[in-house]
C-alpha positions as CSV (number, residue, x, y, z in Angstrom):
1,X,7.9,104.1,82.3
2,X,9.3,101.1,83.9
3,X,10.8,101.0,87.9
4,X,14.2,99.8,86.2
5,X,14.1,102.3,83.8
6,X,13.6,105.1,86.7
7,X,16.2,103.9,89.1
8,X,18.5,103.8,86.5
9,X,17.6,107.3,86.0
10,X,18.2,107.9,89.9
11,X,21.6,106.2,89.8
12,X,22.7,108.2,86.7
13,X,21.9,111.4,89.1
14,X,23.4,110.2,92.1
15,X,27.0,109.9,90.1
16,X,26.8,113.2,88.4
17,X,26.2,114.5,92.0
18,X,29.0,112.6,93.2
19,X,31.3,113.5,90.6
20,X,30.3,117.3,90.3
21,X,32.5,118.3,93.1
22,X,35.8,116.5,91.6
23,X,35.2,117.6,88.0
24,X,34.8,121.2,89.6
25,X,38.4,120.6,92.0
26,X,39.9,119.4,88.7
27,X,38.9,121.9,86.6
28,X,39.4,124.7,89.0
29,X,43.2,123.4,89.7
30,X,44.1,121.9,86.2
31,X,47.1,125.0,85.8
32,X,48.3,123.8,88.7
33,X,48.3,119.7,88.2
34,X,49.4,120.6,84.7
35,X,52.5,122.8,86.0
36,X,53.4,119.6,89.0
37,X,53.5,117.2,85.7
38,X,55.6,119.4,83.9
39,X,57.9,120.4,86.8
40,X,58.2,116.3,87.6
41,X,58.6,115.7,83.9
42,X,62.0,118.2,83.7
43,X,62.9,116.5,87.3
44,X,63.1,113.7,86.2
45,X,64.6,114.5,82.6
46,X,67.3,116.4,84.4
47,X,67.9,113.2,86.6
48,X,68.6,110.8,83.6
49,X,70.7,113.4,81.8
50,X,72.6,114.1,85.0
51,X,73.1,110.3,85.5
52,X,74.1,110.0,81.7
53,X,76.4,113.0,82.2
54,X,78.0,111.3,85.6
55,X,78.6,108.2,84.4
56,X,80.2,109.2,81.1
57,X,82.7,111.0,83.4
58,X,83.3,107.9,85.3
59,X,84.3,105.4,82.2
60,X,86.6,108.3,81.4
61,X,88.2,108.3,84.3
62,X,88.2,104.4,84.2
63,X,90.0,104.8,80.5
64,X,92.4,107.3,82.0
65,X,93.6,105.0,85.0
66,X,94.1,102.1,82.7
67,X,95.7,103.8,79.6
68,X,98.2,105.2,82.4
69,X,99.0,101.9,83.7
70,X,99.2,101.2,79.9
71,X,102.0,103.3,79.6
72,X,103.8,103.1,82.9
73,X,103.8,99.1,82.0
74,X,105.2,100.1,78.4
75,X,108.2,102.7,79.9
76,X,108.9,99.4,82.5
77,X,109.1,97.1,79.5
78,X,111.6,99.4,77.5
79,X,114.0,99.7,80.4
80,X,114.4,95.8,81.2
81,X,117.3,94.2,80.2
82,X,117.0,91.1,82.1
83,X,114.5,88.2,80.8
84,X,112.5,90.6,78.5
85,X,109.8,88.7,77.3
86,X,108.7,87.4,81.4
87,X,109.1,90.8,81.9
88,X,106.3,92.3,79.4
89,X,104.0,89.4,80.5
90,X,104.5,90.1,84.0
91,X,103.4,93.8,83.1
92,X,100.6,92.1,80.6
93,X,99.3,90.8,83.8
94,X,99.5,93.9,86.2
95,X,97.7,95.9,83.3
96,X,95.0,93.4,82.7
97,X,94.6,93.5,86.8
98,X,94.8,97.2,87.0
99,X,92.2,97.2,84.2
100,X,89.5,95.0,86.2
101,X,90.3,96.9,89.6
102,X,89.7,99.9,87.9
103,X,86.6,98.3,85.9
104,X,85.2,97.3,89.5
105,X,85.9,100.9,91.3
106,X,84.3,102.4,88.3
107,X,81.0,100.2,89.0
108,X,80.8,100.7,92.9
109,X,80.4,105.3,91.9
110,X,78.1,104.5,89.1
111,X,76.1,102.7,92.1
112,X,76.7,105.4,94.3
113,X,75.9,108.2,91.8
114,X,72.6,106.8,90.9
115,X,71.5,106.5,94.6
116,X,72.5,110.0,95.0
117,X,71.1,111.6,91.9
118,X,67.9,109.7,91.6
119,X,67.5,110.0,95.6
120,X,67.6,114.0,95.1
121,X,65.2,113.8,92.1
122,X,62.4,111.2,94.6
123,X,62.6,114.3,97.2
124,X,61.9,116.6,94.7
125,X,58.9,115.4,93.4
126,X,57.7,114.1,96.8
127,X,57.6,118.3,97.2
128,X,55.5,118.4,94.1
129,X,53.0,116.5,95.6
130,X,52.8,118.8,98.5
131,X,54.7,116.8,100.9
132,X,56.7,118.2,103.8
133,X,59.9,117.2,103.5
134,X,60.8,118.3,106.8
135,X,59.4,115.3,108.5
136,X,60.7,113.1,106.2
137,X,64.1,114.7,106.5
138,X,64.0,114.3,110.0
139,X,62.9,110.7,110.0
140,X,65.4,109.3,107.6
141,X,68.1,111.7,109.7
142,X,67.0,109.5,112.7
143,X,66.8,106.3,110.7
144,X,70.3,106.9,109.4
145,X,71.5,107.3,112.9
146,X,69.9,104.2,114.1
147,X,71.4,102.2,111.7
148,X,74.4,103.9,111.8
149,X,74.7,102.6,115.3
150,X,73.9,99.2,114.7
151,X,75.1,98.4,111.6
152,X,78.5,99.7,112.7
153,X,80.2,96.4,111.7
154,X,78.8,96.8,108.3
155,X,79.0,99.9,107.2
156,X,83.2,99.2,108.7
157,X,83.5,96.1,105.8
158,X,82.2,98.5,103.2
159,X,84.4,101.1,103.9
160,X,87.5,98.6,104.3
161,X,86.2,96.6,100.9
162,X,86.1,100.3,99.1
163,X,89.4,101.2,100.6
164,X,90.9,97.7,99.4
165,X,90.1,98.0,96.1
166,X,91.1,101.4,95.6
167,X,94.5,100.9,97.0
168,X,94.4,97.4,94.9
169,X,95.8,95.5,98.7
170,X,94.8,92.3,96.6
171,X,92.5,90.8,94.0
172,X,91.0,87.6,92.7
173,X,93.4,84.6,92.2
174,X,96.1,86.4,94.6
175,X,97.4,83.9,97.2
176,X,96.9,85.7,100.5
177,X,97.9,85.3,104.2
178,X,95.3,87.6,106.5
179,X,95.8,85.7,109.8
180,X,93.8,82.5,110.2
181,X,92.9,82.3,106.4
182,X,95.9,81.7,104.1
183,X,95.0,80.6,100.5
184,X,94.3,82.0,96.9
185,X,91.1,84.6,96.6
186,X,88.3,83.1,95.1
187,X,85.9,86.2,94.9
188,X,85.8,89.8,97.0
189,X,82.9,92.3,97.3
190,X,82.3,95.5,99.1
191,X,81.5,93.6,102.5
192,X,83.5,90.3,102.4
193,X,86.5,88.4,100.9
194,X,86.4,84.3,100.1
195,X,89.4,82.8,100.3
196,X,90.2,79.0,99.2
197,X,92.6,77.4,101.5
198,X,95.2,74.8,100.6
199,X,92.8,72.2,102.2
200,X,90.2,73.4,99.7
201,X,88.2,74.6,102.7
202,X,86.0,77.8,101.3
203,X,86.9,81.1,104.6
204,X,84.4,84.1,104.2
205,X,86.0,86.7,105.6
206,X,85.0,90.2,106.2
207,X,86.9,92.7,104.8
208,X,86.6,95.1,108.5
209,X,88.0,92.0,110.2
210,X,90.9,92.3,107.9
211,X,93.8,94.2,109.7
212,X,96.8,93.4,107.7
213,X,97.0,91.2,104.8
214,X,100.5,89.8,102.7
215,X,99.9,89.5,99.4
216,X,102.2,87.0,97.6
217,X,101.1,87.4,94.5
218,X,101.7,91.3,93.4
219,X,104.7,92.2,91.1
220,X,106.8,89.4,91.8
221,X,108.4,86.8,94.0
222,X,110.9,84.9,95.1
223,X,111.7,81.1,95.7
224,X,114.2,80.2,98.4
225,X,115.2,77.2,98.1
226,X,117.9,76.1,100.9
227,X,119.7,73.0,101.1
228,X,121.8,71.5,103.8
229,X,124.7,69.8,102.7
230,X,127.1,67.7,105.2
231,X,129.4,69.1,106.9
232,X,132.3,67.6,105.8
233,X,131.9,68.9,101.7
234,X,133.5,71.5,99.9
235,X,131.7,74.8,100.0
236,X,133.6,76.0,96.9
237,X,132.7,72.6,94.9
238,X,129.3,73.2,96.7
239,X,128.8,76.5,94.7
240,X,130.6,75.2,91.3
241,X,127.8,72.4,91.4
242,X,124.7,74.8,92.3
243,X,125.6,77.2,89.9
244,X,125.9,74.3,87.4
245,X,122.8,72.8,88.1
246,X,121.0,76.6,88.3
247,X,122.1,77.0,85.1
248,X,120.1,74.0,83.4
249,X,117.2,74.6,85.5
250,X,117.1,78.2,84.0
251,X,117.5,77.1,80.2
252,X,114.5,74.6,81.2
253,X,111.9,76.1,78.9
254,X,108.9,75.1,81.4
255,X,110.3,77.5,84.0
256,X,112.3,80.0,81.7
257,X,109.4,81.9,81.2
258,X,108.6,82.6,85.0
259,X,112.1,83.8,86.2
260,X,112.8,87.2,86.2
261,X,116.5,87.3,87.2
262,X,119.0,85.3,86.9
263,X,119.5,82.9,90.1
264,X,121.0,84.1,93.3
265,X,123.4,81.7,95.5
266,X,122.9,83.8,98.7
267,X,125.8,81.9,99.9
268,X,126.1,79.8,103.6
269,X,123.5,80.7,105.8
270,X,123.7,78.0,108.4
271,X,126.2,75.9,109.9
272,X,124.7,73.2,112.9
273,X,123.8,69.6,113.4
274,X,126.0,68.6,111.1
275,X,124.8,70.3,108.2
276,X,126.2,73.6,106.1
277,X,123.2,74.8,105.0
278,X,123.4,77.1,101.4
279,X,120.7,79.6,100.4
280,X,119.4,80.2,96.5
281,X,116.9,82.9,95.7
282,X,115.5,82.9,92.8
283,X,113.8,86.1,91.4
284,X,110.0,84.7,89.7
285,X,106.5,85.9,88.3
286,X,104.4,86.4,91.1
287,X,102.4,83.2,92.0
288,X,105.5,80.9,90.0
289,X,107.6,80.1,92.9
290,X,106.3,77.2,94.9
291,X,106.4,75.7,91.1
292,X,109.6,77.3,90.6
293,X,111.1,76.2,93.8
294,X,110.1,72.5,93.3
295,X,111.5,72.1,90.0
296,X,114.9,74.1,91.3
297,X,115.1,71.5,93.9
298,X,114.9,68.6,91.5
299,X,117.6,70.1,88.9
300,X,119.9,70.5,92.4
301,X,119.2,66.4,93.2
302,X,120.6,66.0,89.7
303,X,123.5,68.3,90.4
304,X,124.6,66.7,93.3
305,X,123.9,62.6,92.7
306,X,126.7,63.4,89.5
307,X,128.9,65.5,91.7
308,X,128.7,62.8,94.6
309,X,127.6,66.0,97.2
310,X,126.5,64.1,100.3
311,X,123.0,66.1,101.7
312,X,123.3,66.4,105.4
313,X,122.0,64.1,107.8
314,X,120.7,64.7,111.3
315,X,123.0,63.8,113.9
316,X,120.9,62.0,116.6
317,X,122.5,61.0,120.2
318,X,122.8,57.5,121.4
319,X,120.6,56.2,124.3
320,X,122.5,55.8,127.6
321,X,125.9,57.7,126.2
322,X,127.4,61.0,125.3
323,X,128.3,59.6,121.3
324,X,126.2,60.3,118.5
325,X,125.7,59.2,115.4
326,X,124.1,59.9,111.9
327,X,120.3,59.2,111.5
């Protein structure tokens, strides 16, 4: 017999040697590997269905929010009487809005849920395995206070993001004012809101720095248009014309669709500098009345060129004298 043939002999010995010990570990504990694989098997089985289960409950609840928006929009739509057709597309759009908020709020607890449950079912089979938990408890105790403490700032914007969506403060394409930023939302998250401003510059803000925030596009608006007349015309004519020229300007069928009530002459609210200043509000879709307010103006031009209503002037004073005269 050959020296190859005799170590391989040797190293065929050697293993079985070696691997005698394990075979006789596995086969002396195979009840109990067999019973951790069943028990991590119906751990995990029971996470997926509790998952399944979970987040069935949360699209219901999704479904429920917006079919009683649905309705409430529908009762609102019944009882108008005034413009009813901007109406039920005003209450279109706060469904449609209502239906993503609740879309998104359904999203952030099917996150949370599946951290939870599938979080529970790790530690469990970790304890399978025949690892103390207690230590690892402890740890991620410590861990969490750690980061709680320096990821204070954080854990503020997700809170304020959760809360701001839940209360639906404001949403994408809303024209916002929250301090330094003022513009139209471009996109929010859980930690931070981007605003576009009028400049086009792009703000990130985040949403714990947030501390009050006017939103000027949520149910409706309104347009104020004022106009300072001179001094010396007729208030009374002043009206006749506005109300004229308000009246076009509302059968104008590329605004007629955005007001929601008829035009308001608020009436005198200023009298200086030579000028009689007259108020209209004008009741609009929300986001409409910078647009509506423009073309207002324009119809009021009109109104007033025909009726010969002189706008005022500012009265400046002369140099080296007490007189004044008209700028």
């Amino acid at each position: 017999m050959s020296l190859v043939t005799l170590a391989g002999f040797a190293g065929s010995d050697s293993v079985l040697a070696q691997a005698g010990p394990l075979m006789g570990w596995i086969t002396s504990n195979a009840g109990t590997l067999l019973s951790g694989l069943v028990n991590i098997g119906i751990i995990l089985v029971i996470a997926f269905v509790a998952r399944f289960v979970v987040g069935r409950l949360i699209k219901q609840l999704v479904k429920r929010i917006v079919s009683s928006h649905q309705k409430l929009s529908q009762a609102k739509t019944r009882a108008a009487t005034v413009v009813t057709k901007a109406v039920t597309e005003n209450n279109a759009d706060r469904v449609e809005r209502q239906s993503q908020r609740a879309n998104t709020i359904g999203s952030v607890l099917g996150s949370v849920a599946s951290f939870v449950i599938f979080g529970v079912a790790f530690m469990m089979i970790l304890s399978e395995f025949g690892i103390n938990l207690g230590p690892v408890l402890a740890s991620a105790g410590v861990l969490g206070l750690a980061i709680g403490f320096g990821a204070q700032s954080l854990v503020q914007d997700f809170l304020s993001g959760l809360f701001m969506m839940t209360e639906d403060q404001f949403g994408v394409g809303d024209v916002v004012d929250v301090g330094d930023a003022v513009g139209t939302v471009e996109a929010m998250t859980m930690r931070v809101t981007k605003i576009r401003d009028l400049d086009g510059g792009l703000w990130h803000v985040r949403n714990g720095e947030i501390m009050r925030v006017c939103n000027m596009n949520q149910d409706w608006a309104n347009a104020v248009v004022e106009v300072p007349l001179d001094y010396s015309v007729d208030v009374g004519e002043a009206k006749r014309v506005t109300e004229e020229a308000l009246g076009e300007f509302a059968n104008d069928p590329t605004v007629h669709s955005q007001i929601l009530d008829k035009p308001d002459i608020s009436g005198v609210v200023g009298i200086g500098n030579g000028a009689v200043t007259l108020r209209i509000i004008i009741k609009t879709r929300p986001g409409a009345q910078w647009a509506t307010g423009r073309t207002a103006r324009e119809y009021l031009k009109r109104g007033f060129d025909r009726a010969g209503i002189q706008v005022a002037h500012p009265v400046l004073p002369l140099n080296g004298t007490g007189a004044t005269k008209q700028g």
